[in-house]
C-alpha positions as CSV (number, residue, x, y, z in Angstrom):
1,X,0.0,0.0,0.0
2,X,1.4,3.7,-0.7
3,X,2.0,6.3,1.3
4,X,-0.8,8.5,-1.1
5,X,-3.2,4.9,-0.7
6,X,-3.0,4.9,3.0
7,X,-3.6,9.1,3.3
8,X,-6.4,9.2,1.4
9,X,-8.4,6.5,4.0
10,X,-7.3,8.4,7.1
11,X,-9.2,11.2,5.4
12,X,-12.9,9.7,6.2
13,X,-11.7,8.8,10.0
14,X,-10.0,12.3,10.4
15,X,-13.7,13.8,9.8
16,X,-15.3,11.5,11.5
17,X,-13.3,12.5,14.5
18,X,-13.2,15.9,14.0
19,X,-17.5,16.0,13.5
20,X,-17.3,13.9,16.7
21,X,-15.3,16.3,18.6
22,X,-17.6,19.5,17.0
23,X,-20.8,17.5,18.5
24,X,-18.9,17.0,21.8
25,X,-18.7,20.4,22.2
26,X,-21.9,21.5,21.3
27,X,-23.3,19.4,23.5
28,X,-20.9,20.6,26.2
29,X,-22.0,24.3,25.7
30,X,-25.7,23.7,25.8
31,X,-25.2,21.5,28.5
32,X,-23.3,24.4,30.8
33,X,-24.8,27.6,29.1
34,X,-27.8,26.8,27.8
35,X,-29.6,24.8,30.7
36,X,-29.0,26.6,33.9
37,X,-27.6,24.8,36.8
38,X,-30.6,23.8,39.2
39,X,-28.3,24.3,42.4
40,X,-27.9,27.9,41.2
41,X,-31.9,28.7,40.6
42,X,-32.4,27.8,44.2
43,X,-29.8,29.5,46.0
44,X,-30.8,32.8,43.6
45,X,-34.0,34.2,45.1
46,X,-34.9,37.1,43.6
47,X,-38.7,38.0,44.5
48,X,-40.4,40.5,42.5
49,X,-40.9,43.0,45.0
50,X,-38.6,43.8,48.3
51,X,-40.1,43.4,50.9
52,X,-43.5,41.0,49.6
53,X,-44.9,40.6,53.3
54,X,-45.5,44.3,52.8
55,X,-48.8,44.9,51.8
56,X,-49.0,46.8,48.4
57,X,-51.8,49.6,46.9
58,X,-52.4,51.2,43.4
59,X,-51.7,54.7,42.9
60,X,-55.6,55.5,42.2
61,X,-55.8,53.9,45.8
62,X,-53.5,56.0,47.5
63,X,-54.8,59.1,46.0
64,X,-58.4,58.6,46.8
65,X,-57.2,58.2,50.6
66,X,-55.2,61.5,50.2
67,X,-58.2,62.9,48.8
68,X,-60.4,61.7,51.8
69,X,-57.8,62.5,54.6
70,X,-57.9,58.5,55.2
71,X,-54.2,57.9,55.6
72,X,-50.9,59.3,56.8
73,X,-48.1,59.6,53.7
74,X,-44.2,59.2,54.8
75,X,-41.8,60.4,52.4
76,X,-38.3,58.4,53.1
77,X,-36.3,60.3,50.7
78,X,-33.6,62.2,52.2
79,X,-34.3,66.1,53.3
80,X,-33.2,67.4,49.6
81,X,-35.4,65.7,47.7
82,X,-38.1,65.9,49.7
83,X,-37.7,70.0,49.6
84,X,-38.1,69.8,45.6
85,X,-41.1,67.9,45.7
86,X,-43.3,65.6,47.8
87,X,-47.2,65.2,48.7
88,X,-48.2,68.0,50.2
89,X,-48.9,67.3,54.2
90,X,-46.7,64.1,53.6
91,X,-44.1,63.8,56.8
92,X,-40.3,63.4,56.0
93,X,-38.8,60.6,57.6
94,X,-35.6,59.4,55.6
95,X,-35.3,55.7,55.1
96,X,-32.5,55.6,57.4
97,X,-34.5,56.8,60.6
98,X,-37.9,55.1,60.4
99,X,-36.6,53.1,63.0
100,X,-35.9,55.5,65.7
101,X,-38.9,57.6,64.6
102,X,-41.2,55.2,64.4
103,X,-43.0,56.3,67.9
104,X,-43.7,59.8,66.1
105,X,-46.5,57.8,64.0
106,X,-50.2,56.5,65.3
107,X,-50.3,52.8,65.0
108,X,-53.6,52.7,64.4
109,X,-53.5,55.1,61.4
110,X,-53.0,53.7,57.8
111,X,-49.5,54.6,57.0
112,X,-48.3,55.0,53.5
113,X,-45.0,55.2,52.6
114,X,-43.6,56.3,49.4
115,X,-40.2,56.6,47.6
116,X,-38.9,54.0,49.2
């Protein structure tokens, strides 16, 4: 057999391996980017809204108790952009002291914050 004989038949096994490795790989990529791992879904939690034990209301809502006088509106931006703009009547407490100041608000008054 010649040396020209014996090239030419590696040719079909050369791309035969070669396809083989290109499917490999494929596979490998879908496998790792495609499919996501499960271990990382769980340990990502990422819920819609912070804080979801908070209860929630429309803006049509909270305007109709401003209109009525139903509720009491916190702003919990800091003092400079609560000086440009806020609800008129609205109390400033910034984010960053609702703890301490909590005792400044009724408990039994429906309390809506905003900007936070």
């Amino acid at each position: 057999m010649s040396k020209r004989s014996r090239s030419r038949s590696l040719w079909p096994l050369l791309l035969i391996g070669i396809g083989g490795l290109l499917l490999l790989g494929a596979f490998g990529w879908y496998y790792f980017f495609a499919n996501p791992s499960p271990l990382a879904e769980e340990s990502v939690n990422e819920p819609s809204q912070p804080y979801p034990e908070v209860e929630r209301i429309s803006p049509a809502e909270a305007k109709a108790a401003f209109e009525a006088g139903l509720a009491v509106f916190v702003d919990v931006r800091d003092s400079e952009a609560y000086a440009q703009r806020h609800i008129p009547g609205a109390l400033l407490i910034p984010l960053s002291e609702v703890p301490e100041r909590l005792g400044e608000l009724d408990p039994n008054a429906w309390i809506i914050t905003y900007c936070t």
